[in-house]
C-alpha positions in Angstrom: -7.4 9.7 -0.6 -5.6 7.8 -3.6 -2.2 8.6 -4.2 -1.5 6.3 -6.7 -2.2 2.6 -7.5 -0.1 0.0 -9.5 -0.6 -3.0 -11.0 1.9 -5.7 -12.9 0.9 -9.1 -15.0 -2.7 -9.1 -14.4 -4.7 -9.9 -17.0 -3.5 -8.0 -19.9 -0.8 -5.5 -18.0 2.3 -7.7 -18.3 4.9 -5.1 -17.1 4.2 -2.2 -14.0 2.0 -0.2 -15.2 0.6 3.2 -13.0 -2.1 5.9 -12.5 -1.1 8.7 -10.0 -3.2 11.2 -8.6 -0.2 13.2 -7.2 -0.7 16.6 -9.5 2.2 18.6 -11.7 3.2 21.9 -11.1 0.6 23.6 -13.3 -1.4 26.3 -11.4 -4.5 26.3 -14.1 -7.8 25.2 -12.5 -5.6 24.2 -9.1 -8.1 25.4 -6.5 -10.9 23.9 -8.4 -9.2 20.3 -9.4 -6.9 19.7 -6.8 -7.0 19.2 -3.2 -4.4 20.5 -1.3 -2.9 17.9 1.1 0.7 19.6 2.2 1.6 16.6 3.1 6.1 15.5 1.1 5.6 13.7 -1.7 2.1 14.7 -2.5 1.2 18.0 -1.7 -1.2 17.9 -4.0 -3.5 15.3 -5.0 -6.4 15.9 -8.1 -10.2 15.5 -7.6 -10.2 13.3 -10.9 -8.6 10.9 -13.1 -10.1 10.5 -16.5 -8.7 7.3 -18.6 -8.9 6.8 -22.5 -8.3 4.1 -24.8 -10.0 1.5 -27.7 -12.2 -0.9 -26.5 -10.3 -4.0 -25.7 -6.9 -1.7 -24.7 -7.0 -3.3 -21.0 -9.1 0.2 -19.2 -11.3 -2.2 -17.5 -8.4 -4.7 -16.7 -6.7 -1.7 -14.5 -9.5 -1.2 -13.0 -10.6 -4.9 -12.1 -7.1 -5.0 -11.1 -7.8 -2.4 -8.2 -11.0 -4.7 -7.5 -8.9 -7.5 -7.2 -6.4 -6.2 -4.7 -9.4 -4.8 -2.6 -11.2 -8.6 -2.7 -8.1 -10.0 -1.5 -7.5 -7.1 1.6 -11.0 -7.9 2.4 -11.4 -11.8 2.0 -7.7 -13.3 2.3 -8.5 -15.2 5.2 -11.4 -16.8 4.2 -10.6 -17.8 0.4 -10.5 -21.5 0.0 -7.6 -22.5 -2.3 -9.3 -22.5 -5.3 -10.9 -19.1 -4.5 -7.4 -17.5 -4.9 -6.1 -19.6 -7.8 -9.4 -17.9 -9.4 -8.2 -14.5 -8.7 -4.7 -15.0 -10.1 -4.8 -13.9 -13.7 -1.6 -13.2 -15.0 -1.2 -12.5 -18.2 -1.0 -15.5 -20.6 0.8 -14.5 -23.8 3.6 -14.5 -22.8 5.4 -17.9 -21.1 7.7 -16.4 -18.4 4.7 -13.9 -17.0 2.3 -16.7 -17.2 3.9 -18.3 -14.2 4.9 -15.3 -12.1 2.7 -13.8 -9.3 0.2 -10.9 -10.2 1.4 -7.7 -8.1 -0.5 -4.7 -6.6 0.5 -2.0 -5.1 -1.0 1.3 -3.8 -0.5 4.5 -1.9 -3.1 6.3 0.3 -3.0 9.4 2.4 -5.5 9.0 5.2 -5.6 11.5 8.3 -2.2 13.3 7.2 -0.3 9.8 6.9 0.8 8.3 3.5 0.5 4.2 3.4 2.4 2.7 0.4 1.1 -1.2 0.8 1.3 -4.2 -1.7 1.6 -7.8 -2.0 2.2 -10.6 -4.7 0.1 -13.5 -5.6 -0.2 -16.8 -7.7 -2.2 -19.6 -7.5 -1.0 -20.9 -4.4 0.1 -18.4 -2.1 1.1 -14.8 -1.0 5.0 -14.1 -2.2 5.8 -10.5 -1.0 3.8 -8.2 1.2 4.9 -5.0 2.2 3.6 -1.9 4.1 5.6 1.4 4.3 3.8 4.2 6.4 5.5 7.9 5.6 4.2 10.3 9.0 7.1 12.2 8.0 9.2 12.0 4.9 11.0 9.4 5.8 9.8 6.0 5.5 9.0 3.6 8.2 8.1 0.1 7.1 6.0 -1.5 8.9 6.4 -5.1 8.0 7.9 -6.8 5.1 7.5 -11.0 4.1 8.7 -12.7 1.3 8.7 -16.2 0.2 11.5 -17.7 -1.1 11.2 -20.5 -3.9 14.4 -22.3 -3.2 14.4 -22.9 0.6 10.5 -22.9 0.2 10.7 -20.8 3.5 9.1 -17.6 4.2 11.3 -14.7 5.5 10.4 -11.7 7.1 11.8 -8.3 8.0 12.1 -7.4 11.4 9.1 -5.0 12.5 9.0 -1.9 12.8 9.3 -0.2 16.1 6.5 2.2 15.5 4.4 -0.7 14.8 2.7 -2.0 17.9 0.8 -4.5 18.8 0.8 -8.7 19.0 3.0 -8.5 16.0 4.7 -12.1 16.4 1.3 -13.5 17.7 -0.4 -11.9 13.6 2.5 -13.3 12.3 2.3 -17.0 13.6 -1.6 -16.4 12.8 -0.7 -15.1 9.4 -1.2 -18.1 6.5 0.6 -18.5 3.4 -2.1 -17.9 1.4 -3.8 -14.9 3.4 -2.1 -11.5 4.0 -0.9 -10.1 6.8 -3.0 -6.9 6.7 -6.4 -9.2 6.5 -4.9 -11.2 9.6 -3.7 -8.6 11.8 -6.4 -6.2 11.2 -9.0 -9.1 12.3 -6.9 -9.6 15.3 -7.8 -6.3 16.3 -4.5 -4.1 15.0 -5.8 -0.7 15.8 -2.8 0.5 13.7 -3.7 -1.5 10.5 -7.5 0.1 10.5 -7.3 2.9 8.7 -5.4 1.1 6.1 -8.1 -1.6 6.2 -10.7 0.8 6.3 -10.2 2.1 3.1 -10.3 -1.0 0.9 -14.1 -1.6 3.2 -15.4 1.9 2.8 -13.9 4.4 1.3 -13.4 2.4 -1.8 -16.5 2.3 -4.4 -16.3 0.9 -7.6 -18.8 0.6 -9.9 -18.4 -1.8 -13.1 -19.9 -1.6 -16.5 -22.0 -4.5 -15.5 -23.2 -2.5 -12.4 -24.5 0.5 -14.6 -27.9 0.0 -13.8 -27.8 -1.3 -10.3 -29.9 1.8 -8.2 -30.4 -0.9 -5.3 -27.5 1.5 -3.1 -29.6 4.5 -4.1 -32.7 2.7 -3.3 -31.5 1.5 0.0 -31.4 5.9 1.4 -34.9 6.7 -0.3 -36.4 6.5 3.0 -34.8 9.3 4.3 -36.9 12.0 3.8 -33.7 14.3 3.3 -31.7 11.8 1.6 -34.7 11.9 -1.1 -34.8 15.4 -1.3 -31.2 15.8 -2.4 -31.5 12.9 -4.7 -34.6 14.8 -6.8 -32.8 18.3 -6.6 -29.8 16.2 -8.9 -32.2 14.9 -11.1 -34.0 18.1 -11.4 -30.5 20.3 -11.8 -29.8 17.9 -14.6 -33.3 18.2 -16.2 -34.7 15.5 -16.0 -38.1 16.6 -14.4 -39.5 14.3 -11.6 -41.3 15.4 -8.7 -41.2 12.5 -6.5 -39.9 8.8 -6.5 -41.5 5.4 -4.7 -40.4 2.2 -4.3 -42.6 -0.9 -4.0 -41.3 -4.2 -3.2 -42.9 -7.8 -4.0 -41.7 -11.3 -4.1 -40.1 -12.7 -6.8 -36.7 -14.3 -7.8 -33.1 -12.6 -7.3 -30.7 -14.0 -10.1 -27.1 -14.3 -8.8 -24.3 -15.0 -11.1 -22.1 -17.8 -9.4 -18.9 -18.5 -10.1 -16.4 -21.4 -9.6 -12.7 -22.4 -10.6 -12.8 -24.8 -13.5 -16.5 -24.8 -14.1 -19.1 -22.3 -16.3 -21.3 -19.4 -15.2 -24.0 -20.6 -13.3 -27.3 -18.0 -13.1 -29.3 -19.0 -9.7 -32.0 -17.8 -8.8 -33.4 -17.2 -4.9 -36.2 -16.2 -3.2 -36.6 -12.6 -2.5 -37.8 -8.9 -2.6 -37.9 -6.9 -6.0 -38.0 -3.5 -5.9 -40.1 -2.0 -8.6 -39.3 2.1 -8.7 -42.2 4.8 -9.5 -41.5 7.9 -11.1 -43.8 10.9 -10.4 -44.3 13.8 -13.3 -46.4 16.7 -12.1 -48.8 17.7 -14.6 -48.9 21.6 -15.3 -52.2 22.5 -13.1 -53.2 19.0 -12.8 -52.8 15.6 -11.1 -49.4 14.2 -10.5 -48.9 10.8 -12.5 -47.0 7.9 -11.6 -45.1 6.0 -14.5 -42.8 2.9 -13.9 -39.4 2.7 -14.7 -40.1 0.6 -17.8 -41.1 4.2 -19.3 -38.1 6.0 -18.0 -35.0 6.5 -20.4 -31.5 4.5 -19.5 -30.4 7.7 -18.9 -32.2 8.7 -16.2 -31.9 4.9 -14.7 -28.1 5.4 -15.2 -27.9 8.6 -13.2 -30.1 7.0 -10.5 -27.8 4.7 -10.2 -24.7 7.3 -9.9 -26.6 9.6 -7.6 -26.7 7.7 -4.3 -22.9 6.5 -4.8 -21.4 9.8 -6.1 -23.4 11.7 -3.1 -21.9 9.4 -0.7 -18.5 10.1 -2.1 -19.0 13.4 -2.0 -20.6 13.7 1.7 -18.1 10.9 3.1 -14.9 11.9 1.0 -15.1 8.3 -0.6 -13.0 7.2 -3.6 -15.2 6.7 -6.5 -14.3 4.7 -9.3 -16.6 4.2 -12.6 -16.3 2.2 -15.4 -17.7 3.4 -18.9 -18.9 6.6 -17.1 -20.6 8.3 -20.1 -22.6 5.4 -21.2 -26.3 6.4 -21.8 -25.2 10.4 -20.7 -25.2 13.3 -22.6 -22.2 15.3 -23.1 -23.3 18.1 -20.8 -24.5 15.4 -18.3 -21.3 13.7 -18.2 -19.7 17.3 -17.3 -22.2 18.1 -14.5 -21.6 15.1 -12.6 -17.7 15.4 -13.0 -18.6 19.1 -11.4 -19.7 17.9 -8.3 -16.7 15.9 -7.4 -14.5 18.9 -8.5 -16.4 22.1 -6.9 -14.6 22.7 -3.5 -17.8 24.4 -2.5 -19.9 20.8 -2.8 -16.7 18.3 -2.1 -15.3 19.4 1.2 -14.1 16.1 2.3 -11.3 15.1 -0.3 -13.7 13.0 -2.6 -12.0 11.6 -6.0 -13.2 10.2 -9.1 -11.4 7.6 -11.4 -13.2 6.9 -14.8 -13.1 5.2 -17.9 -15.2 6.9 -20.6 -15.0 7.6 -24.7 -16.6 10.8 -23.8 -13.9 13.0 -26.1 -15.5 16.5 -25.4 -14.3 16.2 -21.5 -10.9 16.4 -23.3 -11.3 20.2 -22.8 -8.7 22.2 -20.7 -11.9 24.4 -18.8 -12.9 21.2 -17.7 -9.9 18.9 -16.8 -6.1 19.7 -16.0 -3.6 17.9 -18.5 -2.5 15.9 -15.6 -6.1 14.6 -15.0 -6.0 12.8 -18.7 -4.9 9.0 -19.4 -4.8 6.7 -22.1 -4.6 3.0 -22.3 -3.5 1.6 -25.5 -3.3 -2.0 -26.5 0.6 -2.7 -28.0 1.2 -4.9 -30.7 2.1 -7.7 -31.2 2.3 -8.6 -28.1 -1.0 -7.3 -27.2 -0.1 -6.1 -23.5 -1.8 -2.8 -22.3 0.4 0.1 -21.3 -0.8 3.1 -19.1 0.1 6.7 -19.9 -0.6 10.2 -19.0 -1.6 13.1 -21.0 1.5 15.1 -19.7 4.1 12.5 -21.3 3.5 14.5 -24.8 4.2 17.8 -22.8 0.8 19.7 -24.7 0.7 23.4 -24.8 -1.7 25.0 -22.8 -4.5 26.1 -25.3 -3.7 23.1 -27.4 -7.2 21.4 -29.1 -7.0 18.2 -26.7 -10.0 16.3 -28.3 -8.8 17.5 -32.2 -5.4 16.0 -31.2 -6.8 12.8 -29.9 -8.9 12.1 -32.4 -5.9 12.9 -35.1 -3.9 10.0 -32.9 -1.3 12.3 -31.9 -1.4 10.9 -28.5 -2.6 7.6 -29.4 -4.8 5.0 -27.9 -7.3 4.7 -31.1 -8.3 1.7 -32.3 -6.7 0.0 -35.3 -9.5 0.4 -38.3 -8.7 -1.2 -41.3 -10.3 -1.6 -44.7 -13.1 -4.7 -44.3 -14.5 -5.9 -47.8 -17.2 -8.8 -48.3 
């Protein structure tokens, strides 16, 4: 489960800025919206994050930046140098930052034990990594590295004792511009794959560009009883469809390519095109078939949530969505959030993490003050800054969306008078 994550001088956060799951002391909706952990330091965590803001106040670049630290866990040791001099984005307006490294950090409870792992980056190579691992409330860490500029040596910590392993034979292994964690966990460090794990599988996120992408929900439609729960969703949210098929036929798969230095490039391959078929049954007649080009977004858009956010829920995955609401209704945007925070449905410690402008979630019967954040865009120096609801200390039957909307707790855009 997420504890919290971190991120500094990426893209448009210039200084640390943080989102914590880790819940306050407030009892309301506890058994529903929290998951009890009774582990120090975060004895309880919250099925859901929801985060606000303008468009342009840097939402998306928090959560790319999660996206980012999750590419590098996974690909490290593979990335050519200009593959990670593409993934360092630090932010620009400002000199100094412009020329520091771009720094993650996160902290996950997995099987009773909280990790607390992060590294820093810049175009050429890794300067810090870091892994402390809490079984207890004490810290034990792990392994520490850390390159220093004016030697241009890299220094590590001693290890651990309680990690095991061919730790000198990962660190000889380990390159300067790969992490440790990629290395040792591909060098078969049993104690690293949980960790490792996590970033692989129990991390989804789904982008704005990915709101339409059903291909994972496609990809289970075979499974008779994988279908079945898939139509009982679209049915409880009323959207009335008795059966869905999937044909397949050749055609070209475009493919967005992307290199340092040079310009989108669209490709196109040979390959298999799905083409979905939605069933309406006719009262007392014939069922009819109708392709998706007669289908709303809507119901595209929560095709493509179902088979992700039923995995999460099934799997006890960590979901993360940007621009949730788009295409949704209000009440639909409320459903889904009810499935990841109905301990009867989500047994397995699934969470949700969310951008959205849907303002009538900002309801206390729906999410805990501690579940609301805001991004807001600062001026002049146009860096983002990360906050939670709780920093204005609300009352409890305070109007949440009234008060938002007013700007009491800010991140609204800046409207101005535009004449011709």
């Amino acid at each position: 489960m997420l504890v919290e994550f971190r991120a500094k001088n990426f893209r448009s956060l210039r200084e640390e800025q943080t989102l914590s799951f880790v819940a306050a002391a407030d009892h309301s909706h506890r058994v529903s919206n929290c998951i009890e952990t009774n582990h120090s330091g975060a004895a309880s965590l919250t099925r859901a994050a929801v985060m606000y803001g303008a468009n342009a106040s840097g939402k998306s670049n928090f959560l790319f930046a999660l996206m980012t630290m999750r590419e590098m866990v996974l690909r490290s040791t593979t990335l050519p140098p200009p593959g990670l001099a593409a993934l360092y984005t630090p932010f620009r307006l400002d000199g100094a930052s412009a020329r520091e490294p771009v720094e993650f950090e996160i902290a996950l409870l997995l099987d009773g034990i909280r990790y607390q792992y992060g590294f820093a980056f810049d175009a050429e190579r890794i300067h810090r990594e870091w892994l402390l691992v809490y079984k207890t409330a004490k810290a034990q860490r792990w392994f520490e590295r850390r390159y220093e500029r004016k030697s241009d040596q890299e220094e590590w910590e001693p290890f651990s004792a309680y990690f095991t392993g061919e730790r000198e034979t990962w660190k000889k292994t380990t390159r300067a511009q790969a992490l440790f964690l990629t290395t040792a966990f591909q060098l078969n460090s049993t104690q690293l794959t949980p960790l490792y794990d996590w970033f692989s599988g129990g991390l989804v996120v789904l982008p704005t560009g990915a709101q339409f992408d059903v291909l994972p929900t496609l990809a289970k439609l075979e499974d008779p009883a994988y279908k079945s729960r898939i139509l009982k969703l679209l049915n409880a949210a009323d959207i009335n469809i008795a059966d869905i098929r999937v044909h397949k036929r050749a055609g070209q798969q475009l493919e967005m390519k992307l290199e340092p230095g040079k310009p989108p490039e669209l490709r196109a391959t040979p390959g298999e095109i799905p083409e979905i078929e939605f069933c309406h049954q006719r009262d007392g007649g014939e069922p009819v078939w109708f392709s998706q080009s007669f289908e709303s977004a809507g119901t595209l858009r929560l095709l493509s949530y179902a088979g992700p956010l039923l995995d999460a829920i099934e799997n006890g995955r960590t979901l993360v969505m940007d621009e949730f609401d788009t295409s949704l209704h209000p009440l639909l945007t409320r459903y889904i959030l009810g499935f990841i925070q109905s301990p009867e449905l989500s047994k397995h410690g699934a969470q949700l993490w969310m951008t959205t402008h849907d303002t009538t979630l900002l309801d206390p019967e729906i999410l805990r003050r501690d579940q609301i954040w805001f991004v807001e865009k600062k001026h002049p120096q146009q860096e983002s800054v990360v906050y939670p609801l709780t920093d204005f200390s609300p009352r409890k039957n305070e109007a949440l969306e009234r008060g938002y909307l007013m700007g009491r707790y800010g991140a609204l855009p800046y409207l101005s008078d535009f004449r011709f």
